[in-house]
C-alpha positions in Angstrom: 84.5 102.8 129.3 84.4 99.7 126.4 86.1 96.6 126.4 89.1 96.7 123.7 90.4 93.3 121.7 93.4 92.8 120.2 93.8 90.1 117.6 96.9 88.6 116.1 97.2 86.1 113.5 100.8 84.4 113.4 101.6 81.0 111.4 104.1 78.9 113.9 106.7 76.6 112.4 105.3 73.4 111.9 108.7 72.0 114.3 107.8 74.2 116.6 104.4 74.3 117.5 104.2 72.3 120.6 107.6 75.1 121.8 105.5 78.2 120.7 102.2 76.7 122.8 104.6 76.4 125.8 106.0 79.6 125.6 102.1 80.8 125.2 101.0 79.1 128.4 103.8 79.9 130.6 103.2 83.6 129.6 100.7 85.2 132.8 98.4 88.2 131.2 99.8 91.7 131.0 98.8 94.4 133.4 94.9 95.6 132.0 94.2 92.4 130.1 90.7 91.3 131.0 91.5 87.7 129.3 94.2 86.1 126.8 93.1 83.7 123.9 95.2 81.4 121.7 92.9 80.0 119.0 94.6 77.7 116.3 92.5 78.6 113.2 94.4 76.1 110.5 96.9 74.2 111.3 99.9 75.7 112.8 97.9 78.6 112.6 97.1 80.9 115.4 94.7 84.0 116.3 95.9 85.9 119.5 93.0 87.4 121.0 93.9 90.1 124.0 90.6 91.6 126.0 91.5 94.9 127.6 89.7 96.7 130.6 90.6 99.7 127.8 92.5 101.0 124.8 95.3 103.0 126.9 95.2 99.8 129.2 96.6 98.0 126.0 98.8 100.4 124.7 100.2 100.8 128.0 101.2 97.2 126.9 102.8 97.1 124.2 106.0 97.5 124.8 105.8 94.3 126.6 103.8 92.4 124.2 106.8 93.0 121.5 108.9 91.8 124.3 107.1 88.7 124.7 106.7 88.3 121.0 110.2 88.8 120.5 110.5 85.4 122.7 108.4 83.7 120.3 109.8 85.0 116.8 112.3 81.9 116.3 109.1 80.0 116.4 107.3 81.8 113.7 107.0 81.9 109.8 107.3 84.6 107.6 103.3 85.8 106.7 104.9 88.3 103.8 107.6 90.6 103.7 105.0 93.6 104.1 103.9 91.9 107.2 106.5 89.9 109.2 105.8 87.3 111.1 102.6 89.3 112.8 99.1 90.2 111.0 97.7 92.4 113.7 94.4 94.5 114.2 92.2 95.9 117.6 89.4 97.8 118.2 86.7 98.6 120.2 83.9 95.8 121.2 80.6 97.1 119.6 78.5 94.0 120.5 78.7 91.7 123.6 76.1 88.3 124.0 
């Protein structure tokens, strides 16, 4: 079975970054989670990248990412009001180096 990703870009407040990348590093992975990235991609801008043993392994997961994200909303900005405060996409890994 592939590898799955999960990415999710979030801008922090600029007050609260060094709060959010607390909160970040005190979270442990979830159950099925390979690895856990937090990239910041601009400032106070973040990519969260989620490597799953498997799809189901990370929908398994969600509920308790939207927990954990829900611990880290007062931290986070407004992307657009179609969006929220999360831009999020997954899929499989196609390619591996």
């Amino acid at each position: 079975m592939s590898k799955y990703v999960n990415v999710v870009k979030v801008k922090v407040k600029p007050s609260l970054r060094n709060k959010y990348i607390r909160l970040v590093k005190s979270r442990p992975k979830f159950k099925g989670q390979i690895s856990a990235l937090f990239v910041e991609t601009a400032k106070s801008q973040f990519h969260m990248i989620g490597v799953w043993k498997s799809k189901s392994h990370m929908i398994k997961a969600r509920p308790k990412m939207i927990e954990f994200l829900n611990t880290l909303r007062h931290t986070l900005k407004k992307l657009s009001p179609k969006l929220g405060v999360t831009d999020p996409a997954s899929g499989s890994v196609v390619v591996k180096k």
